[in-house]
N, CA and C of each residue as an Amber inpcrd file, in Angstrom:
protein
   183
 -13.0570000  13.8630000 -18.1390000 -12.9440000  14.6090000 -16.8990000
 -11.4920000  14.5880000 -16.4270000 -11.2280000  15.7240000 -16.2680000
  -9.8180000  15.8230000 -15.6610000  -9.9240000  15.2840000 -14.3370000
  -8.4000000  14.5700000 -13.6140000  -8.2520000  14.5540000 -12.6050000
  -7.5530000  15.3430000 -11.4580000  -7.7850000  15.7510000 -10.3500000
  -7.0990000  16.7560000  -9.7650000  -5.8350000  15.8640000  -9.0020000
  -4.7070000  16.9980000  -8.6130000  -3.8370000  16.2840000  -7.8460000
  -4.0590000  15.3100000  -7.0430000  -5.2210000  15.8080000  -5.8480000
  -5.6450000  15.0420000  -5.1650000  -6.5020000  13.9130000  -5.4280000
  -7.2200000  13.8450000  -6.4090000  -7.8810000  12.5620000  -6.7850000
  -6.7060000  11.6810000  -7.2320000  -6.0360000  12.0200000  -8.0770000
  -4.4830000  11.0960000  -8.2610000  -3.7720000  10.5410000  -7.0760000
  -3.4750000  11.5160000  -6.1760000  -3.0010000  10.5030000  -4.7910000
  -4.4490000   9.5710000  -3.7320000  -5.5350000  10.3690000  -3.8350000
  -6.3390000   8.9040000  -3.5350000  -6.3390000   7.6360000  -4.4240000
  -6.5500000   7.6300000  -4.9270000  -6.4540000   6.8650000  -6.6980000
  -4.6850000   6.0420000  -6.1010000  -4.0920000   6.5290000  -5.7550000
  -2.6690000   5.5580000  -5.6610000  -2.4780000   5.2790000  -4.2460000
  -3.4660000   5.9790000  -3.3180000  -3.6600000   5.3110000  -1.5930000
  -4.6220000   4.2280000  -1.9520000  -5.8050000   4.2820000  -2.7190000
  -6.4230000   2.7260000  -2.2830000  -5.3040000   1.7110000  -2.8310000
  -4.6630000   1.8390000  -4.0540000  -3.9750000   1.5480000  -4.7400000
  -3.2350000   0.2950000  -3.9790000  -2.5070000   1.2620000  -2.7730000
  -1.4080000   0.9100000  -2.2230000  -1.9820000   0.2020000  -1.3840000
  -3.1450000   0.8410000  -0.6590000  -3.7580000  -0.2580000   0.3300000
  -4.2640000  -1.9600000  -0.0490000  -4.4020000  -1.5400000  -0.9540000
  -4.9630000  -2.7930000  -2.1860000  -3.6280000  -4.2170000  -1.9390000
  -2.6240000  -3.2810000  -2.2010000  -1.5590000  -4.1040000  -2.5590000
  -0.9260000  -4.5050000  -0.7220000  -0.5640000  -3.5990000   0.0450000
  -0.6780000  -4.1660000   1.4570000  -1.3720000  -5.4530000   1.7050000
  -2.8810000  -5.2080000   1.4760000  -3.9610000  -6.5780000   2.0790000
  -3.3940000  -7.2170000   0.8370000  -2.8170000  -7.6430000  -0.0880000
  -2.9240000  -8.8390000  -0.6340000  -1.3860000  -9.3510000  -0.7310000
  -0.2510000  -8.3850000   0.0300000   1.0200000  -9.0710000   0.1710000
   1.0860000  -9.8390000   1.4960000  -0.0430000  -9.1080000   2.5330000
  -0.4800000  -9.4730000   3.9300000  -0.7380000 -10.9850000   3.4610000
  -2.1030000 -10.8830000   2.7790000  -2.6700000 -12.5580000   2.4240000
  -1.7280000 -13.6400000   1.3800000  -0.8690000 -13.1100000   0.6260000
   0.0830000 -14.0130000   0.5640000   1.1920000 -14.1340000   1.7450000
   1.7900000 -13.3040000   2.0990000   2.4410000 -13.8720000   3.5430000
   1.9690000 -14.8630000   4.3530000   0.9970000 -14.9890000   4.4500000
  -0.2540000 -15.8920000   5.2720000  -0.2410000 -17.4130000   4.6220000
  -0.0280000 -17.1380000   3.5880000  -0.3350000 -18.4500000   2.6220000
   0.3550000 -19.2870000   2.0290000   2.4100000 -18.5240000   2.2590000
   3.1450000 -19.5200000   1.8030000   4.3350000 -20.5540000   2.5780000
   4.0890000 -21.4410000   1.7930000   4.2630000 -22.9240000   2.4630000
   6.2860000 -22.5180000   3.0700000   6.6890000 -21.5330000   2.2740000
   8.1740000 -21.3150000   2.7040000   8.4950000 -20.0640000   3.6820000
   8.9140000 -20.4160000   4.9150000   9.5710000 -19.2250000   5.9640000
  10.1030000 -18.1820000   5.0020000  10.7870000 -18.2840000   4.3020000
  11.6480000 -17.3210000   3.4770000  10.8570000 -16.7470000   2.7800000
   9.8620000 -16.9070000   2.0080000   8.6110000 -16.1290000   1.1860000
   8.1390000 -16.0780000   2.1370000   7.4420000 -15.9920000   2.9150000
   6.6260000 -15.6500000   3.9710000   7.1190000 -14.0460000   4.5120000
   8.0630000 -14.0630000   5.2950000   9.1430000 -12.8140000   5.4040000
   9.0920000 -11.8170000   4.7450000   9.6560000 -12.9420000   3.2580000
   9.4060000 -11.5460000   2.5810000   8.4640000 -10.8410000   1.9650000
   7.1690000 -11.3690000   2.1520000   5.6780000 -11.0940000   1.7260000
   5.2910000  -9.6620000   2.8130000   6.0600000 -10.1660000   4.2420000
   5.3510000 -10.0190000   5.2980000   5.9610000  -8.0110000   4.6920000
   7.4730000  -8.2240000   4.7280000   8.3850000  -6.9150000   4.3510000
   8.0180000  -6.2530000   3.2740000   7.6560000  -6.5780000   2.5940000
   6.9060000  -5.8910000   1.5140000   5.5910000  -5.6810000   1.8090000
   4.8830000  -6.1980000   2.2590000   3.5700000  -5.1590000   3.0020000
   3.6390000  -3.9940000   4.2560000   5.0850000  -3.9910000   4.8420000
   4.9730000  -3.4000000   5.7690000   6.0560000  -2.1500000   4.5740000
   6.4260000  -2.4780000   3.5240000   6.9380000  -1.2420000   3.0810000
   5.7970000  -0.6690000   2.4250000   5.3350000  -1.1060000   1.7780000
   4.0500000  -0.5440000   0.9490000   3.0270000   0.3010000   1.9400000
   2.9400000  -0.3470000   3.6000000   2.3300000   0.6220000   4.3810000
   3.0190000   2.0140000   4.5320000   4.1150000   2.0280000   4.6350000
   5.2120000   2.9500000   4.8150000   4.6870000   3.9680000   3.5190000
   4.5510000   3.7590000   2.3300000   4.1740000   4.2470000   1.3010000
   2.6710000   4.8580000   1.2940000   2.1640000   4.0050000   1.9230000
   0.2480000   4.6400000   1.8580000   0.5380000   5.1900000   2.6180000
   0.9590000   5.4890000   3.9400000   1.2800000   6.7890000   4.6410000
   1.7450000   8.0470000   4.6100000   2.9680000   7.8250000   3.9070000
   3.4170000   9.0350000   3.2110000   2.3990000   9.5340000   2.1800000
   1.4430000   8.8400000   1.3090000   0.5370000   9.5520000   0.3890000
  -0.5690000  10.1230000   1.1890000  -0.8320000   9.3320000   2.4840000
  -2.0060000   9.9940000   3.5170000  -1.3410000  10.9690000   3.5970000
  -0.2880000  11.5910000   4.0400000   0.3250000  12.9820000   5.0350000
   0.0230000  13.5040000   3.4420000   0.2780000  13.4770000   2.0520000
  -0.0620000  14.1680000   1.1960000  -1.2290000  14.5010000   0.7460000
  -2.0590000  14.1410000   1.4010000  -3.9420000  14.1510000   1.2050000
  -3.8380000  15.0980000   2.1830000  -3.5550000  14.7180000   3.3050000
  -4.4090000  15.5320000   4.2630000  -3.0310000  16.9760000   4.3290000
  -2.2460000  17.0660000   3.5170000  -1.7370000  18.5780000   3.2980000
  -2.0140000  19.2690000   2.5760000  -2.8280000  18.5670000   1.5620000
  -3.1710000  19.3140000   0.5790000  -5.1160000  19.9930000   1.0140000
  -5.5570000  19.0080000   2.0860000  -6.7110000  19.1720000   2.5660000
  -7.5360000  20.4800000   3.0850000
């Protein structure tokens, strides 16, 4: 089965959401301020990213 454009960018939004909740739950979990930070910054870029693929779902909608 082929995939359509849009099944490809859902397919890389859970994706991304996936990866958010589990840079979230390592941020949460490490014993160093400095990994922590940067767990925290890298989930808040990766949100930045599932957003921009939302505005591409719902333009193509």
């Amino acid at each position: 089965m082929e995939m359509s454009t849009q099944d490809y960018l859902k397919k890389t939004l859970l994706d991304t959401q996936e990866r958010v909740r589990d840079f979230m739950h390592f941020s949460e979990n490490m014993d160093s301020e400095h990994l922590r930070k940067y767990f925290h910054a890298y989930a808040e870029s990766e949100a930045k990213h599932a957003q921009k693929i939302k505005s591409f779902i719902e333009d193509l909608s």
